[in-house]
N, C-alpha and C positions, 0 to 999 in steps of 0.2 A: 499668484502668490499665496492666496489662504489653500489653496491645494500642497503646495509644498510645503506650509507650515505645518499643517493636518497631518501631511506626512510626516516630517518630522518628529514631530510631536508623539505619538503613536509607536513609531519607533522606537524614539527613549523608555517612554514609558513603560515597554516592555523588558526592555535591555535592563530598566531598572531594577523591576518587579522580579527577574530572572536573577541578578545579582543579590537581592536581598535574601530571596530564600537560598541560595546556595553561599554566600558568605562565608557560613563557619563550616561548613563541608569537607572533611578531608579528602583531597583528592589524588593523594600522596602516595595511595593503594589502590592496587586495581580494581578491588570489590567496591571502593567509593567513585574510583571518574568511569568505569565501566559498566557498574550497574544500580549507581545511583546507592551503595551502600544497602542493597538491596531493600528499600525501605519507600518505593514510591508507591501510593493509596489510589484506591480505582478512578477517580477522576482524572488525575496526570498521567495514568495509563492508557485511558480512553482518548483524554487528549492528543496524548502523544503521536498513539496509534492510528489516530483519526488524521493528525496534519501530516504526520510523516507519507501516506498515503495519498491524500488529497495536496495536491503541489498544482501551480502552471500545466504540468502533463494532463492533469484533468480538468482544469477549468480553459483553458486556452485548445488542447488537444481534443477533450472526448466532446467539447462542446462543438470544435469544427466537426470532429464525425458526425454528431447529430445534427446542426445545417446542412450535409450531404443526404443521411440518411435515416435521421427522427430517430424515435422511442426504441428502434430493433438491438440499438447502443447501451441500451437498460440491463443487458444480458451479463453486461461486467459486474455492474453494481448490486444485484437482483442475487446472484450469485456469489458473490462477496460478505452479502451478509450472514448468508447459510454456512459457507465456510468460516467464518470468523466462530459461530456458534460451534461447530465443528473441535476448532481449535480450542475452544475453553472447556467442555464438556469430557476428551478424549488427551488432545495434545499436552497442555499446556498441566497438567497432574502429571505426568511421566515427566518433561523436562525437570517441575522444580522438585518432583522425589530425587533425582538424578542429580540434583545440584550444579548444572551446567552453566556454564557464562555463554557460550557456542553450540549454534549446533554438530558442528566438526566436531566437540568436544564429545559430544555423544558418539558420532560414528566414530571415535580413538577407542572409545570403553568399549562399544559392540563391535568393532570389526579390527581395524589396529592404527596406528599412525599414520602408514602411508593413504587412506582413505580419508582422514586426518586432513593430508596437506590436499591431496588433491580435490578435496570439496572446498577447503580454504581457498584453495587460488582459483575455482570457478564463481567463486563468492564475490572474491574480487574483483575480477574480470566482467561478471555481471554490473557490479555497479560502477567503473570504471568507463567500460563498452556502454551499455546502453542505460544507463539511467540519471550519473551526472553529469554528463554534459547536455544531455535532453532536456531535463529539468533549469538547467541554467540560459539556456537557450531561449524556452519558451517563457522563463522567466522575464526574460531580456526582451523578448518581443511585445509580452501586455505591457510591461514599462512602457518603454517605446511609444506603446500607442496610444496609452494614458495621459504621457507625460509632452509626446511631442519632444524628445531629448535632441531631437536631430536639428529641427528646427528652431530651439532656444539658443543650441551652442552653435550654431552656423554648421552640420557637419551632416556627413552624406550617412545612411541610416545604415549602412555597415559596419562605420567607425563608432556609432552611436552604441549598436548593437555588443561591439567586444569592450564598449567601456562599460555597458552596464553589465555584463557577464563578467569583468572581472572584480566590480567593485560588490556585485553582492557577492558572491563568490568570497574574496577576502572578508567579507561579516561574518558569513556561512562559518569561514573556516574557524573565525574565534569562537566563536559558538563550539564549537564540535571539536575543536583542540584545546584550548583552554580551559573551557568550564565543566568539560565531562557530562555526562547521559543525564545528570537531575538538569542541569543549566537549560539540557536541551528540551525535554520533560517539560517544564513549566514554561519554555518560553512558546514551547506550542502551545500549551494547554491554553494559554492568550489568547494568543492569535488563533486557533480555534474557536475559541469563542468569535472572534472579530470577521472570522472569513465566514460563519452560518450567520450573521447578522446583515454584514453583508452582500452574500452572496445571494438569501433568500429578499435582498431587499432591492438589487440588480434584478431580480425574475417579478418581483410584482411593478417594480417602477418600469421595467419594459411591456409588461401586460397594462397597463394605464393608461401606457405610449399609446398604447394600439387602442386601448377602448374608448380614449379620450376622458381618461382620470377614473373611468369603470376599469378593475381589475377583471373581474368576472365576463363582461361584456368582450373584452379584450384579448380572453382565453377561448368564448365560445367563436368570433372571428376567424382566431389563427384556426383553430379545429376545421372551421366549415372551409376555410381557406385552402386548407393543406390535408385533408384525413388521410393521408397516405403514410405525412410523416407520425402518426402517433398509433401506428400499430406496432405491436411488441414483438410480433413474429416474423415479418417480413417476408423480402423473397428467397429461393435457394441459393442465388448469386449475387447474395448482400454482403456487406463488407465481416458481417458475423453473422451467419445465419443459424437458423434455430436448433440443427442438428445439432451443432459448436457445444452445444450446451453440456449435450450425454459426454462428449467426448475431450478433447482439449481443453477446450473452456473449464473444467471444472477440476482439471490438473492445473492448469495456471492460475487457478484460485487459490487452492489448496498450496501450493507451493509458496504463494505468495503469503497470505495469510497466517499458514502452519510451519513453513519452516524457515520462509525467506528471513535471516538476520536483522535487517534492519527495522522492519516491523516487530519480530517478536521480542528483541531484545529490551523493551519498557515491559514488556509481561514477565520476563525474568527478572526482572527487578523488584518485584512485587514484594512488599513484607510480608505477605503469607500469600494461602492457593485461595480462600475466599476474596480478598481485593482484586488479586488477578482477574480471578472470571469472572467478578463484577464489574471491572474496567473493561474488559474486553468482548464483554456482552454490552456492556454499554456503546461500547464504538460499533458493534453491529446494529443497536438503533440508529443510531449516527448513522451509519452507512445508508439506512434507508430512505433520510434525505436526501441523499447523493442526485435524482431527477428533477430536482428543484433548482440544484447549483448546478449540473455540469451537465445536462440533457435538454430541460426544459428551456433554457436562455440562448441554447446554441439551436431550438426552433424558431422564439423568437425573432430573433436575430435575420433567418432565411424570410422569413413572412415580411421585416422594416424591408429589410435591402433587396427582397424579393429574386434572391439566388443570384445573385449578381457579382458576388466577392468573386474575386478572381482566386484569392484565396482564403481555402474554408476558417484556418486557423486564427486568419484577424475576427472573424465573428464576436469573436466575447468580446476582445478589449473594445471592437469597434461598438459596443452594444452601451457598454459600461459608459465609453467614451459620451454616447448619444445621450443617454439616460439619466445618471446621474448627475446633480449639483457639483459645482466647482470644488465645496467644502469636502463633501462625503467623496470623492474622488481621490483625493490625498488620502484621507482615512482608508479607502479602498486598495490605494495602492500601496500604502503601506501594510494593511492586510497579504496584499500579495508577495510583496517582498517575503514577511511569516512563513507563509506558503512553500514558497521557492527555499529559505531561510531551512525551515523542519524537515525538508523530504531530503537537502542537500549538506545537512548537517548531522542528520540521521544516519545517514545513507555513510558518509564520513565515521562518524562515529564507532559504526560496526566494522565498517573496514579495517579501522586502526585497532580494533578490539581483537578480527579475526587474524590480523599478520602479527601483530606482539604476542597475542597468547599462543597462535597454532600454528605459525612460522617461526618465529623470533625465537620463543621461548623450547618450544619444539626441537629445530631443525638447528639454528645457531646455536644458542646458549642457553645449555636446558638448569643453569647455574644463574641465570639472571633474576635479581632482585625485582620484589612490585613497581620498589622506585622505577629501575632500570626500565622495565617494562613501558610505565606511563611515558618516560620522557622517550623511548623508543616506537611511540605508537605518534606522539607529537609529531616527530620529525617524519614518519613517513605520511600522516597525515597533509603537513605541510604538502610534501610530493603530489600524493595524490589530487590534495586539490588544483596546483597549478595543472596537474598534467587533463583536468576538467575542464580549467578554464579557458585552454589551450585549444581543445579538442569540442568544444559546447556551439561556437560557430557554423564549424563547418560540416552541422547537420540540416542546417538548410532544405526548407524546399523537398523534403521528401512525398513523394509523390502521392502516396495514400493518407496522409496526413502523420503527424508525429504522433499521436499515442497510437497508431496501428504499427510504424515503425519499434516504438520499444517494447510494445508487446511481441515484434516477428523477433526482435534481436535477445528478448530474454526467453525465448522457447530454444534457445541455446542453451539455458542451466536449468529450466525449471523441471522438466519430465527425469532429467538423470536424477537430478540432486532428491523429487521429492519420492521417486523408486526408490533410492537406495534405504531411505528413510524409514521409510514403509516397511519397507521388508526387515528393517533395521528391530522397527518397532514390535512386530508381530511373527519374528521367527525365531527360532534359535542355535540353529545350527546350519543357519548360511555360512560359509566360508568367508575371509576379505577379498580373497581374488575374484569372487562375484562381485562384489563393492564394484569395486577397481575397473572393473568390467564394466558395469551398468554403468558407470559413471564415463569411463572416456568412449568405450560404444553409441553411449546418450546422444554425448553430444556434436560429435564423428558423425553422427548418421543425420542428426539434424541441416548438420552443414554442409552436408553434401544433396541431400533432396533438397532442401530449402534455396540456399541459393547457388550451388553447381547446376546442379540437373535441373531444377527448378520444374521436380516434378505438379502434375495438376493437380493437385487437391491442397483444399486449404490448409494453410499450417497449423489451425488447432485440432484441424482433424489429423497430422501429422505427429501433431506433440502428443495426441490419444493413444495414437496407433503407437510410437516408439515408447511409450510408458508403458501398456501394457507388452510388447515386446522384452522390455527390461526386466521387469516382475517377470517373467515366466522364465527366461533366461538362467535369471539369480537362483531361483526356485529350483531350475532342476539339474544346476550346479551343487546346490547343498541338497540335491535327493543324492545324487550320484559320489559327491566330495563333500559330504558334512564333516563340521569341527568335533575333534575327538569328545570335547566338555560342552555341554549345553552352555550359552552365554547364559550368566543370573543378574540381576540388575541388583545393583548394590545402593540402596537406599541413601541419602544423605541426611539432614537434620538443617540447614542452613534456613532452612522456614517452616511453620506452620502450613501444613500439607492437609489439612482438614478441610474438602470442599462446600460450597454453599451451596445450601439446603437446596437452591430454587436454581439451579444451574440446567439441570434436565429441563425442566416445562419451560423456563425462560429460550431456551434454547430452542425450543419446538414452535413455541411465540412467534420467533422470528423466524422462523422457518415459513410457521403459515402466511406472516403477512408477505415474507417474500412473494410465495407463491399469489399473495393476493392484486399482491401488486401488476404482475406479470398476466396473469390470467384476464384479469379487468381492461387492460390494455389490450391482447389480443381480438383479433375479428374472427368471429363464427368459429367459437369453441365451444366441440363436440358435448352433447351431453353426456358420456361418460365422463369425460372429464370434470363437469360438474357436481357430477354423483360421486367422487373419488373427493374431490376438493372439500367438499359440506362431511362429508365423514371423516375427514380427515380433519377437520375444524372442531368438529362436534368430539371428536375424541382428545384432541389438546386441550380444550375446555375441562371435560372432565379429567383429564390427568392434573390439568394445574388445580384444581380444588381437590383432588385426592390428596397429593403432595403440600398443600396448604392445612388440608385439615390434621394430616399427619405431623407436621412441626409446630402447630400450635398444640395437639395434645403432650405432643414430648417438651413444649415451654412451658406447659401448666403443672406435670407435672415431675419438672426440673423444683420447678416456685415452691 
């Protein structure tokens, strides 16, 4: 009972807090329920970007990969960080000079419509296919095993299963249909807070398990226990091995990060391009405790139950379930609900954003009003999420665990969408029939090696290979068939486009501690690689106090 109060409670209090600051918010126009009136400050943008991200699929998914196969999982997160930094420093200054709400909107300006719809409907299809009913799924299983929902209501844990998928699912949706992108903004930015509180406080209350109330002691254990799983490189025939990194891996970062909609759409919302990259540098600190919440607990976890889960995915709930108090369990699972809540409302949000403005408005009725637009993004929203809720079940039981699953199922849009991008961004007289190309080629060719032919090589070394096949493609389309007029990017004014000062070295920052992270965990790294690492430290150093001493003389004298 004090666990479901705790829940409860936790709950409202968000739902509250989320209602108060959106209250007087017009959400009557698209520029207010779709990007927040463009006026959200780097905190709610961090946040946002941080819980829309961080869902069930990594606390319940990337934790069973790491029970299977340790710290080699770190490759996601490790890597995530650098591209976020990526995205604030290069990206995210083009989109809002551009003034875009989508990124289709951009490939309509640089290439034509029909590139327009068709990145639109792979957009959809993306988060349709594989990412809300995964998320709703494994939201529905930490319940579950938190909560014991099966066994309270007398019901077999199947039936347990599609009623907690449909009932968060229905919160999700108000969230995401009625209150528009700020509601969903700050209701993360919460529950962010609540899921690194804790989540880091599930990883030392299981380190304590083990030390006998020593955290420390409890860490150096699992280590002597297990030193297999906390190397960073692994073997060749690991579920990500280290090559993964040059290659796919760092297409399915970058895609996700730079161009995927539902993450970047709180960065376009941004009241100017300073908050922006301050928000979204801040979520790449975030990002770097990613090993603490969604890697380290899911070793934990293999060292209590000593490799014995039958399966890897119960690990966290069954950890959380172990470890925590009655109290903090409600509070935790109501964090997680947040969790499941941001990525599946987010995820929602963009959707309805991408088919009313770059279907609807597009392709239907290029005559429709903002009103028209919002109540026409409600009702397919409605759709889409039943057709989630519907569909979030019967992923079950996938064999390599569920975040390897919707990692294989979105290397279906990430290599086309983020070439076309790419080339979008840094060419000027690619044609759109290149687009158009790259894009159904892309993803054509995925689904046929992937799973027809089911050739032998891993799929992100897959997603490498048809990314750089795309880019060269497009390339020597417009050597051969260039556009008669160079594309020019036609600036907008909807923000303050003056970048911050500390964007570059923050950037580099986290670049190095990625790699510091990475390295440290490695076994028996070469000494060149040392001597590269320390130079390469020793030079971010001195670039951030170059760029320090440079904006304090220009603040002195401003004075």
């Amino acid at each position: 009972m004090l666990a479901f109060i705790s829940f409860v409670g936790f709950t409202a209090l968000v739902a509250f807090i989320a209602w108060w600051y959106t209250k007087n918010d017009d959400l009557s126009h698209s520029e207010g329920y779709y990007l927040a009136g463009r006026s959200l400050t780097a905190v709610f943008i961090a946040g946002s970007m941080m819980l829309t991200n961080l869902s069930t699929e990594h606390l319940v998914g990337l934790n069973g990969l790491a029970y299977r196969s340790g710290f080699i999982v770190m490759a996601w997160e490790v890597m995530a960080a650098i591209t976020i930094a990526m995205f604030a420093f290069y990206f995210l200054p083009k989109y809002l000079k551009l003034g875009i709400a989508t990124i289709p909107e951009f490939l309509e300006k640089r290439f034509d419509k029909g590139t327009l719809l068709i990145t639109s409907l792979l957009f959809l299809g993306c988060y349709v296919i594989s990412l809300l009913p995964i998320v709703l799924y494994t939201g529905a299983l930490a319940l579950e095993s938190l909560f014991n929902v099966s066994e309270v209501f007398g019901l077999d844990k199947t039936t347990s299963l599609w009623i907690i998928v449909w009932g968060v699912g229905i919160l999700g949706s108000i969230y995401a249909i009625f209150g528009g992108l700020k509601a969903v903004a700050v209701s993360d930015t919460i529950n962010g807070v609540g899921l690194l509180v804790g989540g880091i406080m599930v990883t030392v209350l299981g380190l304590m398990y083990v030390g006998d109330g020593n955290a420390w002691a409890g860490l150096k254990e699992i280590y002597e226990a297990n030193p297999d799983h906390f190397n960073s490189i692994g073997a060749s025939d690991s579920v990500v091995p280290f090559s993964t990194l040059f290659t796919g891996l760092i297409v399915s970062n970058m895609f996700f990060w730079c161009t995927n909609q539902s993450i970047i759409q709180r960065a376009l919302g941004a009241k100017n391009l300073k908050e922006g990259q301050k928000g979204v540098l801040l979520c790449a600190f975030l990002k770097l405790l990613g090993p603490l919440l969604i890697i380290l607990p899911g070793i934990i976890a293999f060292h209590i139950f000593q490799g014995k889960l039958d399966i890897p995915d119960q690990a966290y709930p069954n950890l959380v379930q172990l470890v925590l108090p009655d109290a903090l369990v409600g509070f935790f699972a109501a964090v997680v609900v947040g969790a499941v809540l941001s990525t599946f409302n987010s995820a929602l949000n963009s959707s309805v954003t991408l088919f009313s403005r770059n279907v609807y408005k597009v392709q239907i009725n290029p005559n429709a009003s903002d009103t028209k637009l919002v109540n026409v993004g409600k009702v397919v929203g409605i759709i889409l999420a039943v057709a989630a809720m519907i569909v979030a079940p019967l992923v079950a039981n996938a064999p390599d665990g569920l975040f390897y699953l919707i990692q294989q199922l979105q290397g279906v849009f990430n290599a086309p969408i983020l070439s076309v991008v790419v080339v979008g961004l840094l060419t000027k007289r690619v044609p759109p029939i290149a687009a158009k190309f790259g894009l159904i080629f892309g993803m054509a060719a995925y689904i046929v090696c992937n799973f027809i032919l089911k050739v032998d090589m891993h799929f992100f070394h897959l997603v490498g290979l048809l990314f750089v096949i795309n880019v060269v493609i497009m390339l020597l389309i417009g050597h051969f068939k260039p556009t008669a007029t160079p594309y020019q990017e036609v600036y907008t004014k909807q923000v303050d486009i003056e970048p911050w000062a500390y964007v570059k070295p923050v950037a580099l920052v986290i670049t190095l501690l990625s790699l510091t992270m990475y390295i440290f965990m490695a076994n028996n790294v070469p000494t060149l690689v040392w001597v590269g690492y320390y130079s390469f430290a020793a030079a971010t150093v001195l670039y951030f106090l170059y760029v320090f001493v440079q904006e304090r003389n220009k603040q002195l004298k401003t004075a």
